[in-house]
N, C-alpha and C positions, 0 to 999 in steps of 0.2 A: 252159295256162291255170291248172290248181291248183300250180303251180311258181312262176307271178308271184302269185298272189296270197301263197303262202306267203312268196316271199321280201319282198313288200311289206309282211306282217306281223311279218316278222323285222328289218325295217329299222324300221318304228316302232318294235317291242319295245325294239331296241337304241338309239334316240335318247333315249324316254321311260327307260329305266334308266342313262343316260351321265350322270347326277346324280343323286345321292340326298340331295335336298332337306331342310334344317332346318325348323325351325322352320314357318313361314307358307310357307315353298315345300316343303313335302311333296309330294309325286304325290297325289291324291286315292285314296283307299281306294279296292280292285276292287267296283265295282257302287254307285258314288256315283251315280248317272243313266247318262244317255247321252251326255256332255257328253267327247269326247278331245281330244287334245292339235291344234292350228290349224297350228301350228309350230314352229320353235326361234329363240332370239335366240341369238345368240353374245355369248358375255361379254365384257367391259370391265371390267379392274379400274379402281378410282379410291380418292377418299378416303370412304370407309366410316364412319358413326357406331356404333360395336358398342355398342347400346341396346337390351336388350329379347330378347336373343336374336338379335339383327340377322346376320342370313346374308350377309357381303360377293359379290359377283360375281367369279368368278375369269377373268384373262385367257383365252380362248380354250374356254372350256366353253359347252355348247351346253345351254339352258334351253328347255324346254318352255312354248307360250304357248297361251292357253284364251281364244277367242271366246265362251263359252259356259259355263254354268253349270250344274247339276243341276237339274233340274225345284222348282219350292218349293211348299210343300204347309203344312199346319197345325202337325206336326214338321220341317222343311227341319235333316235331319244335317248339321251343318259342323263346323269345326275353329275354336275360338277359340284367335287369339294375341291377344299384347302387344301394345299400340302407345302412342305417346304422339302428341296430335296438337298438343303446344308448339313454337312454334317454337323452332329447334336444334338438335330429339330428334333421336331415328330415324324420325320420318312423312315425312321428305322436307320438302317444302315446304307452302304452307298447304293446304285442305284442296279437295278437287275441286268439291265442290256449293257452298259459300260464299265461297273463297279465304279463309277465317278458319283462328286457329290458334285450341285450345281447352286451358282447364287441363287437367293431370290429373284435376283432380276431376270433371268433366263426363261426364256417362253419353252417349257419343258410339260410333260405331262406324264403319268401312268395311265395303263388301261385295266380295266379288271383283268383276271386270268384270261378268262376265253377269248377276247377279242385281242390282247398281247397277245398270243403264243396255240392258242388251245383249240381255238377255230380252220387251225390248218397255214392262215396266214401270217407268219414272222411282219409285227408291225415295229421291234423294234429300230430304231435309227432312221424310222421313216417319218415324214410327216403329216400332221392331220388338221385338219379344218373342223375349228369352233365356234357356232354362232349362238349367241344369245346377246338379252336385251338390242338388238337391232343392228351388230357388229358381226362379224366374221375376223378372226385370227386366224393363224397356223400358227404349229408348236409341235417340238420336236419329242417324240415318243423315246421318253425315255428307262421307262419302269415299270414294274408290275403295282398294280393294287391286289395286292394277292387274294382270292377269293376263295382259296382253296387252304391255307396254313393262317396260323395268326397264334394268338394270345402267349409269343415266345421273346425274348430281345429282338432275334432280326427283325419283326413286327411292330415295336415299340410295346409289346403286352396287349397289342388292340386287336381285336376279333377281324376275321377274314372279310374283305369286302363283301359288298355287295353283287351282282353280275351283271350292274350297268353301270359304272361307275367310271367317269373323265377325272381322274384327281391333278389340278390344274398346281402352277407357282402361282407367288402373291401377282409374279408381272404378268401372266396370262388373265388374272381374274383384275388385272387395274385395264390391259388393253381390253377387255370388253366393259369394262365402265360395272363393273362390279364393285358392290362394297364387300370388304374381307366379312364384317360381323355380321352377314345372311348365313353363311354356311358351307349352305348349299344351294345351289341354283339347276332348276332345268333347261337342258342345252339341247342343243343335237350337232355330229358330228359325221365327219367322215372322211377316207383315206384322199389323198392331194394325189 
């Protein structure tokens, strides 16, 4: 019995570390909630927008997919990226809650799966509070970071989010005094 459990633990070790994720697909940091990995997609390369930091999907790599999201609370820890949600960019296609594209300039955001949609509460259209480096914004939810599909066109060919993931526009990451070329920045967050 502690032989299969061990070695079921040493097979997910080894699925969730068979990538080490850029950008918006990072692993969540140890002790992000209780929120693990559901599964793996297998990659698919295609034609990739490299925007933003954009992490193309490599043939035959096995990507970790997240039903689920850390618990959210009054500070909700996440990882802000880049995104742009024009059409074009690197957001894939139009946006999940409205099927609209948005300028850059529009203080707009995605959530990973679980905290858009999967946690029970519909956060589309609603808005959220983002603070880091010593600011506080709000910004209107408007998209999935999807943590559950990727490496397809609707995804720009880039592997499934992570499952704490804020993916912010350039004007949410200039209202908090953000420079674009970090990445990624940790924030914390939570429903207005």
């Amino acid at each position: 019995m502690a032989s299969t459990k061990l070695l079921a633990a040493l097979v997910l070790l080894q699925v969730l570390s068979l990538h080490a994720h850029a950008a918006k697909h990072k692993q969540p940091a140890a002790g992000a909630g209780t929120c693990r990995a559901s599964g793996v997609l297998h990659g698919k390369a295609g034609k990739c927008k490299k925007i933003n930091g954009s992490e193309c999907c490599a043939a035959g790599r096995k990507y970790p997919q997240f039903r689920c999201s850390p618990p959210v609370s009054a500070r909700t820890p996440a990882t802000l990226t880049l995104n742009s949600f024009e059409k074009g960019k690197d957001g894939g296609g139009a946006t999940f809650c409205d099927h609209r594209f948005y300028k850059d300039s529009a203080m707009v955001v995605a959530l990973s799966s679980g905290w858009l949609r999967l946690d029970g509460t519909r956060r589309c259209g609603k808005m959220v509070r983002i603070t880091a480096n010593g600011r506080s914004v709000l910004a209107k939810v408007v998209d999935e970071c999807d943590s559950v599909a990727g490496c397809d066109e609707e995804h720009n060919f880039e592997p499934p989010c992570a499952n704490n993931v804020v993916d912010g526009s350039p004007a949410v990451w200039k209202a908090l005094g953000l420079k674009e070329s970090l990445g990624e920045v940790k924030v914390t967050w939570s429903d207005v």
